[in-house]
C-alpha positions as CSV (number, residue, x, y, z in Angstrom):
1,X,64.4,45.3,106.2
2,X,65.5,47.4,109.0
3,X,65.4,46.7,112.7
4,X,64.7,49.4,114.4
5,X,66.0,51.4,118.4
6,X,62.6,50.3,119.6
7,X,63.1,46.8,118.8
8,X,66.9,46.8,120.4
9,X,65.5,48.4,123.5
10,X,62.3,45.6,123.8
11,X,65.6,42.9,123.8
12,X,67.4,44.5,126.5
13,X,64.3,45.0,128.8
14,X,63.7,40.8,128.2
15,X,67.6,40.5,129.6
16,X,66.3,40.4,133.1
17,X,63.3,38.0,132.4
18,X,65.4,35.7,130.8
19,X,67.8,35.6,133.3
20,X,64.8,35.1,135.9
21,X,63.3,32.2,133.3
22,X,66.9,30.6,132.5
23,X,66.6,28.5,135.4
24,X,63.9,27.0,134.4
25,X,65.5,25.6,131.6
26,X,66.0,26.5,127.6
27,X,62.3,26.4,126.6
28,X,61.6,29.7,128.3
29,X,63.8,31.5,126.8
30,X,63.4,30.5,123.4
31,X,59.9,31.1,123.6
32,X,60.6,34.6,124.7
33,X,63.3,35.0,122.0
34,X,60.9,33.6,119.5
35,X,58.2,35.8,120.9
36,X,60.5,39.3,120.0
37,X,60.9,37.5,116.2
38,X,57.3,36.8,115.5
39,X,56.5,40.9,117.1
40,X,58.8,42.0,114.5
41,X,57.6,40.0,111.5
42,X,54.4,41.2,112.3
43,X,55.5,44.4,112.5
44,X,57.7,44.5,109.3
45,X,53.9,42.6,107.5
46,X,51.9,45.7,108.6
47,X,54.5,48.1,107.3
48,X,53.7,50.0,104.1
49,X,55.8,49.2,101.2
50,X,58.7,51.8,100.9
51,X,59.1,50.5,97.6
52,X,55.3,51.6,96.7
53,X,55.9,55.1,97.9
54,X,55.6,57.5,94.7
55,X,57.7,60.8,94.4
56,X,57.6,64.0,92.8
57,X,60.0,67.1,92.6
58,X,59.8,71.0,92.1
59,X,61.3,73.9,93.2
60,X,64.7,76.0,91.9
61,X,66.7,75.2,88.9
62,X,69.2,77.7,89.1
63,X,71.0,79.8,91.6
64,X,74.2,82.3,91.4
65,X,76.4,81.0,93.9
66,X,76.3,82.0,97.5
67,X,72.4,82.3,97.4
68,X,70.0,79.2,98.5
69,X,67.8,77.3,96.6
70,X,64.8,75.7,98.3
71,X,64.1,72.5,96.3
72,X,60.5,70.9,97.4
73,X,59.6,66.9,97.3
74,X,56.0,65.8,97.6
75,X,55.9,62.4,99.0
76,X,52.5,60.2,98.2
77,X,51.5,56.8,100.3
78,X,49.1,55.0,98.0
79,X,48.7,52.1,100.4
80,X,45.6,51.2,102.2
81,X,47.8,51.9,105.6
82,X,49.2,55.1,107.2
83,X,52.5,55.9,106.4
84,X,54.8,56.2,109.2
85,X,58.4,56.9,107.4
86,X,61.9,58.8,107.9
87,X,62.6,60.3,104.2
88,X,66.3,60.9,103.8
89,X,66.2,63.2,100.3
90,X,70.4,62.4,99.7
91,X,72.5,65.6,98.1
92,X,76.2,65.5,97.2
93,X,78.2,67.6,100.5
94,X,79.2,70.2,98.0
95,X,75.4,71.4,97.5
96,X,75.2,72.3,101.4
97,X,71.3,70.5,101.8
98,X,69.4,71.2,104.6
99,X,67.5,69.3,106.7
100,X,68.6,65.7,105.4
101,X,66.2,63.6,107.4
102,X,62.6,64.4,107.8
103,X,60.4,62.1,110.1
104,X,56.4,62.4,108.5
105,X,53.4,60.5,109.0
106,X,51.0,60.2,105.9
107,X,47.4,58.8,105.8
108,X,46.2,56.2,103.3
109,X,46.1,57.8,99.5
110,X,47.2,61.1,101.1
111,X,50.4,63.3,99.8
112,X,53.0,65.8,101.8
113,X,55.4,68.4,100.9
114,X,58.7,69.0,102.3
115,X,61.3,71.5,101.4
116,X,65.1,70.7,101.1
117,X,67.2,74.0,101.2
118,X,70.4,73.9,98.9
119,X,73.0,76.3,99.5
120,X,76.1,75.4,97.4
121,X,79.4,75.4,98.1
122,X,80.8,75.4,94.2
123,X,80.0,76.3,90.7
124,X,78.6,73.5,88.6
125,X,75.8,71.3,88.7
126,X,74.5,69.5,92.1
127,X,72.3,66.2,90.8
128,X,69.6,64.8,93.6
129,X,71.4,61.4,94.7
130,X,68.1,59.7,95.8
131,X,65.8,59.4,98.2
132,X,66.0,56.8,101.0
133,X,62.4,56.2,102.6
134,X,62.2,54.3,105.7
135,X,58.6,52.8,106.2
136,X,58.0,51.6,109.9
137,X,55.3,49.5,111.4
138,X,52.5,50.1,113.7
139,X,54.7,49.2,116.4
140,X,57.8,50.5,115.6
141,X,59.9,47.5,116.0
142,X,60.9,47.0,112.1
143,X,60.9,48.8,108.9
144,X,61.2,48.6,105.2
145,X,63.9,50.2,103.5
146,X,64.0,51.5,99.6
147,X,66.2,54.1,98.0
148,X,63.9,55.5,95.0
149,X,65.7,57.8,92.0
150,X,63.9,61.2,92.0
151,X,66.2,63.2,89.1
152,X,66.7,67.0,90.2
153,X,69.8,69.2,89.3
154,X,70.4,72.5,90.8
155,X,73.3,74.2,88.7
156,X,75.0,77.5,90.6
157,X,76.0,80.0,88.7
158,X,79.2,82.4,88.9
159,X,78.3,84.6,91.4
160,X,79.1,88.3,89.2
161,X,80.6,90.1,92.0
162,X,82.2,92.8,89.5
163,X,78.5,93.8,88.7
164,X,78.6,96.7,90.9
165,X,81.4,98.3,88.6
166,X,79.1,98.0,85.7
167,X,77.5,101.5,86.5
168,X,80.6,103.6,86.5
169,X,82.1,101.7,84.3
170,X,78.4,102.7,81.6
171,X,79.1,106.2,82.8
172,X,82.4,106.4,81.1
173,X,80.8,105.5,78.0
174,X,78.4,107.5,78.2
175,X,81.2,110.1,78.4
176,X,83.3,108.9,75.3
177,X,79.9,109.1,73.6
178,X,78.7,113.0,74.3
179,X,75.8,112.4,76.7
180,X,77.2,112.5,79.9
181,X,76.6,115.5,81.5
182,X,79.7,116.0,82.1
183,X,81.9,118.8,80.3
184,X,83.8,116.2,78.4
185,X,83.3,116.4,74.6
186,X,82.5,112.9,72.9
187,X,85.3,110.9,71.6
188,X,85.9,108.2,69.4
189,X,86.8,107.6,65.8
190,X,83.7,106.9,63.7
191,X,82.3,110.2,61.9
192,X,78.9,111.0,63.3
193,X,77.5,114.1,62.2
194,X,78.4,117.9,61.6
195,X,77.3,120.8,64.1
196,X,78.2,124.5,63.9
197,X,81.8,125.6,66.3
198,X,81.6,126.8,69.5
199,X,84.3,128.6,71.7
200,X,86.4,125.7,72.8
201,X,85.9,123.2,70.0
202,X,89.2,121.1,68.9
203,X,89.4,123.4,65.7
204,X,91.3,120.2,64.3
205,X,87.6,118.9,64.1
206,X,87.1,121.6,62.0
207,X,85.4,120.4,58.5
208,X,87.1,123.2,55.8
209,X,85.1,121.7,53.3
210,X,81.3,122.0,54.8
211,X,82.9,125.4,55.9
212,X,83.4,126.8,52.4
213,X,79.6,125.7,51.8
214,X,77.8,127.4,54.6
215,X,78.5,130.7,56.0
216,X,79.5,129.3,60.0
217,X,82.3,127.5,60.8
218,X,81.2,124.3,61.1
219,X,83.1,120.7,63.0
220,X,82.9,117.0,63.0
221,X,81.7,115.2,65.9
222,X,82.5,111.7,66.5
223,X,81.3,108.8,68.5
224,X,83.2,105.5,69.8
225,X,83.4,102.5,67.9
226,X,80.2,100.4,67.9
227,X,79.5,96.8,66.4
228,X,83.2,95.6,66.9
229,X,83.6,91.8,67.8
230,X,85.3,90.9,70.8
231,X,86.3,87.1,71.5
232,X,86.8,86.2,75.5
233,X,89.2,82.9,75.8
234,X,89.0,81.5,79.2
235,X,92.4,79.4,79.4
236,X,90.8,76.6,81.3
237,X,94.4,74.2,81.7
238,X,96.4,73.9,84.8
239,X,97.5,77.4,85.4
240,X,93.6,78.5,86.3
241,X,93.2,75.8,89.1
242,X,95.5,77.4,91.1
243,X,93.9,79.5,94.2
244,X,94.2,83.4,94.9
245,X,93.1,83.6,98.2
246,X,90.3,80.6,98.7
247,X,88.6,80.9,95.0
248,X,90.4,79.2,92.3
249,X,92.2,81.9,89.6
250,X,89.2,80.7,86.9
251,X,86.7,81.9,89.0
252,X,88.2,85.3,88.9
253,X,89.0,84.7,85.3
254,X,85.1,84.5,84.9
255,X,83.9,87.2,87.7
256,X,86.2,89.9,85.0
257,X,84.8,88.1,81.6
258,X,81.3,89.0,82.8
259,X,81.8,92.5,83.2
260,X,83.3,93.2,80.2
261,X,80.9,91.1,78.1
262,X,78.0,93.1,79.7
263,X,79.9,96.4,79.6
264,X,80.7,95.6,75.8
265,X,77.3,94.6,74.9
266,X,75.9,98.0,76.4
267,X,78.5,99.8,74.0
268,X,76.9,97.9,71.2
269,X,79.6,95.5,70.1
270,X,79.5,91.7,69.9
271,X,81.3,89.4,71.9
272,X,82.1,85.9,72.4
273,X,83.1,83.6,74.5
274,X,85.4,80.6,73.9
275,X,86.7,78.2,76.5
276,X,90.0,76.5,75.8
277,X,93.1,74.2,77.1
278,X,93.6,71.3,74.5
279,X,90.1,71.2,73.3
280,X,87.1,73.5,73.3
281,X,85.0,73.1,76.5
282,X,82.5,75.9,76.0
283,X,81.7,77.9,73.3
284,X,79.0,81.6,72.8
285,X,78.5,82.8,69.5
286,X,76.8,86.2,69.7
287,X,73.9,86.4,67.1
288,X,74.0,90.4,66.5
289,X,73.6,92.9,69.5
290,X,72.3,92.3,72.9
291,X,73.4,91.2,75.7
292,X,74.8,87.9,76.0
293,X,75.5,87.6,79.6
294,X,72.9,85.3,80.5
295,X,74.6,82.5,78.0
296,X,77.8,83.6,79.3
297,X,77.2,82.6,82.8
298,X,75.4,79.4,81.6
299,X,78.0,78.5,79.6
300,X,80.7,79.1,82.9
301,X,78.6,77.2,85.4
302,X,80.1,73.9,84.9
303,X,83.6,74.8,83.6
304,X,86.3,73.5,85.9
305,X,90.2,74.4,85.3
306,X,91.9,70.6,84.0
307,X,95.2,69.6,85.2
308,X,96.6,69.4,81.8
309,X,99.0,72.1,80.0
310,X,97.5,74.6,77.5
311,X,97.9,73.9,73.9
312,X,98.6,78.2,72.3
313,X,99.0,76.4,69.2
314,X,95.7,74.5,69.1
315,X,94.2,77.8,71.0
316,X,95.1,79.8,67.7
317,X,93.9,77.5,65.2
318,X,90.3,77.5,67.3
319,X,90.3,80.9,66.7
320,X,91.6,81.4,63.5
321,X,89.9,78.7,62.2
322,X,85.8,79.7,64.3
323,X,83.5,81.4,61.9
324,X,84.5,84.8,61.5
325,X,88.0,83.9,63.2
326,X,89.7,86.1,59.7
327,X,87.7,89.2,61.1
328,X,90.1,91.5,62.7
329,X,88.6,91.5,66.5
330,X,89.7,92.0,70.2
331,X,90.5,88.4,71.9
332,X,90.8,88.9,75.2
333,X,93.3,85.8,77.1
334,X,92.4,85.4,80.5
335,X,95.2,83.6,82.0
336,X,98.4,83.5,83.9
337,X,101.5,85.1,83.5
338,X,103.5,81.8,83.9
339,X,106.8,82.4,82.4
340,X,107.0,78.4,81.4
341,X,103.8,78.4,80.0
342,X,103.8,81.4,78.2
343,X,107.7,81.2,77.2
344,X,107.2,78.2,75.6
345,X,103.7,77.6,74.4
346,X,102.2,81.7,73.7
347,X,105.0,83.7,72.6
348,X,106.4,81.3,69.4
349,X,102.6,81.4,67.7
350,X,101.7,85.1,68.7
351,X,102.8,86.1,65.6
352,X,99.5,84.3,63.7
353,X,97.5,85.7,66.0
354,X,98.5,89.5,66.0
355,X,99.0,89.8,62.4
356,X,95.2,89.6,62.1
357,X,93.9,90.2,65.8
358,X,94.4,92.5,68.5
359,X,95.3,90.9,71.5
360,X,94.6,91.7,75.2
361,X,96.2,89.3,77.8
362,X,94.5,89.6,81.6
363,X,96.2,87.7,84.5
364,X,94.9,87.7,87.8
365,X,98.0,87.8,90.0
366,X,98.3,87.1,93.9
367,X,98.5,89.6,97.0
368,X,100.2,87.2,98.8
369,X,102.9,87.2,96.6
370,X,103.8,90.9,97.1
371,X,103.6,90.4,100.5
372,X,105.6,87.9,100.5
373,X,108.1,90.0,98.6
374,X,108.4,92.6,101.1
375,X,108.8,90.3,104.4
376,X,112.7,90.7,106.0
377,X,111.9,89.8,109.2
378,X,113.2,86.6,109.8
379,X,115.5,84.0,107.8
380,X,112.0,82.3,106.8
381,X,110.6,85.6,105.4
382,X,114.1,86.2,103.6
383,X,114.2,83.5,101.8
384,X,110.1,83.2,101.0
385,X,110.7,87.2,99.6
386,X,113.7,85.8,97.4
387,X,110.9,83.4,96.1
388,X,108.3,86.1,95.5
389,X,110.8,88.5,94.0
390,X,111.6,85.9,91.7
391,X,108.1,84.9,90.3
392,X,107.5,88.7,90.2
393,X,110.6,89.3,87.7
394,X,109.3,86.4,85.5
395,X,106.1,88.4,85.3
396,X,107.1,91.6,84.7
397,X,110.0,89.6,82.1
398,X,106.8,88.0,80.5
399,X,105.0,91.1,80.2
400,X,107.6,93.4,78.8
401,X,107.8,90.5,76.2
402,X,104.0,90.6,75.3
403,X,104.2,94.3,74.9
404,X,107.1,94.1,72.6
405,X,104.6,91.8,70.5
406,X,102.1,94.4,70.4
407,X,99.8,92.8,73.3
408,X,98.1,94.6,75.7
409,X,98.7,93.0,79.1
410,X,96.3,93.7,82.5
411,X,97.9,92.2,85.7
412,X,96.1,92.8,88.7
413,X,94.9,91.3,91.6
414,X,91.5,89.3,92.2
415,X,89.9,92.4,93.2
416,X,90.7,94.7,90.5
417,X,91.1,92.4,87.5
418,X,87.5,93.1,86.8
419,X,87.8,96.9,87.0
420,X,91.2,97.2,85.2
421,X,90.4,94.9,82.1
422,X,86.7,97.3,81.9
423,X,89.8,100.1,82.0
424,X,91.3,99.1,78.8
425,X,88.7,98.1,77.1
426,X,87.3,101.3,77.1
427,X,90.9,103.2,76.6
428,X,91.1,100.9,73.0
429,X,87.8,102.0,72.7
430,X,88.6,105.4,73.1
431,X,92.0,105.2,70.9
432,X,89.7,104.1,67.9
433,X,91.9,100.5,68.0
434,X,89.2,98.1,68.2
């Protein structure tokens, strides 16, 4: 039961009578006071059970983050009474809903549809919290009140910025392959087929052999490596919650996993994805070629960086230990370049990895950092560039380290992360070293 403004506002208007009547004596006023009670039990009687209301969802499932979602509720009154109700349809604050209250008015054994707009303000899923539904009597003075469970999720997706690299990026492979028109001659290290020489051929591509045979001077062509396997590792521990500008490093992480997954899947390799800190939270196999971006990105959604320390070790043994995990590959580590972390946990067990992998590490690193570093204007700024300078020798100290193992190493900043690790995937690709 809920008393509603109306029935607050009928009290106050009976102050004065009852102040007029008081001197009458106590009956009065208790008959006017008892009066008010009995309008508003007959009120709350003629209301419409809110617990009888029936309710029914539709709408959007899915959404890439930043986009809205329009999420619709149809509301049915199967009572013999109109349905006068407020309908509050109840969203977490992260899922940005819009309008929360809507006031509606619904004849006997009739149905309406209202619309909730959902604009959310993180990755993950948003569940439907319930729905509150208000049902008010003929004369507004008191209500019935019932919170019904209607189950809806809206799950937002990573939002793919980097996509709009994804076209030069295809028109470098095209290159490497021979069919750009471009003058660039095809590269790559598998043998494709034989063709007569023409003035500027590499006359190393010369075949002597097939030469003796025919009576022209004849060359190999080649074309880039195709059907490699590639194996993305999101490190999902502590190191990824922390924030490069307002978006959390993982995010980024994931923005530069896409575009090489749908970059790689165009050159016809195979990729996978693993997600890892001390135990697997996500996992894409890749069933032969095609695209696996849509799985990718479903698989992301609800990943969130866990304030716990990486385990390298247990990270190895996943991949070692995955189907396939003995087939040499390219495992691309997206993570940071935390001396600590890396010091201590990568650099003992990279040794089991690159004996039978080759391994690509890709940190996102911070702007505000190198800024930081060059700041010399006051004592503040002197001693916050001492700071930066520091944590930028520990990364460069980290990477030189990496290197000397044989890893490949991308550092760059949230906005070219993306760009640069698409970069060296296709130079391996190029080098014949996948």
């Amino acid at each position: 039961m809920a008393v509603t403004g109306r029935a607050v506002l009928a009290a106050f208007a009976l102050v004065p009578v009852v102040v007029v009547v008081g001197a009458a004596g106590p009956w009065p006023v208790a008959a006017l006071i008892a009066a008010l009670v009995v309008l508003i039990a007959v009120d709350l009687a003629l209301a419409p059970s809110a617990r009888a209301v029936a309710f029914e969802r539709s709408g959007d499932t899915s959404i890439r983050l930043g986009e809205t979602a329009t999420v619709e509720l149809v509301v049915a009154n199967p009572a013999r009474r109109v349905l006068r109700a407020r309908v509050r349809d109840a969203w977490p604050p992260s899922a940005g809903a819009r309008p929360r209250v809507r006031d509606l008015r619904v004849p006997p054994g009739e149905r309406r549809r209202i619309g909730t707009e959902l604009t959310p303000q993180r990755r993950g899923d948003h569940v439907a919290a319930g729905v509150t539904v208000r049902s008010t009597g003929p004369l507004g003075l008191a209500a019935r009140q019932c919170t019904h469970t209607v189950p809806w999720a809206v799950r937002a997706l990573p939002p793919f910025h980097s996509r709009r690299h994804l076209p030069g990026k295809l028109s470098r492979l095209r290159e490497l392959d021979g069919r750009h028109s471009a003058l660039v001659r095809g590269q790559g290290s598998e043998f494709d087929s034989l063709r007569e020489y023409v003035p500027g051929d590499d006359v190393r591509s010369i075949d002597w052999r097939a030469t003796a045979r025919r009576e022209n001077v004849v060359v190999r062509t080649w074309r880039p490596e195709r059907d490699r396997r590639i194996l993305i590792v999101l490190d999902t521990g502590r190191t990824s919650a922390g924030r490069v500008g307002d978006v959390p490093r993982l995010d980024h992480a994931m923005d530069a996993a896409l575009l090489l997954a749908a970059l790689a899947a165009k050159a016809g390799d195979r990729v996978d994805l693993l997600a890892y800190d001390r135990r697997v939270r996500a996992q894409v196999r890749g069933h032969g070629r095609g695209s696996r971006v849509p799985a990718f990105v479903q698989a992301m959604a609800p990943l969130e960086a866990e304030l716990v320390e990486s385990d390298p070790a247990g990270l190895v043994a996943a991949i070692l230990g995955e189907r396939g995990g003995r087939t040499r590959r390219l495992v691309v580590l997206l993570t940071d370049l935390d001396p600590a972390a890396l010091e201590e946990g990568l650099l003992p067990v990279l040794p089991a990895l690159t004996s039978r992998h080759l391994l690509l590490v890709a940190a996102v690193g911070d702007p505000r950092v190198a800024e930081m570093a060059a700041g010399r204007g006051t004592a503040r700024a002197v001693y916050a560039a001492a700071a930066a300078e520091r944590t930028l020798a520990g990364r460069r100290r980290v990477t030189a380290e990496l290197r000397r193992h044989g890893v490949e190493v991308v550092d760059a900043g949230p906005e070219h992360i993306a760009p640069a690790l698409a970069d060296a995937y296709i130079a391996l690709k190029a080098q014949g070293r996948l």
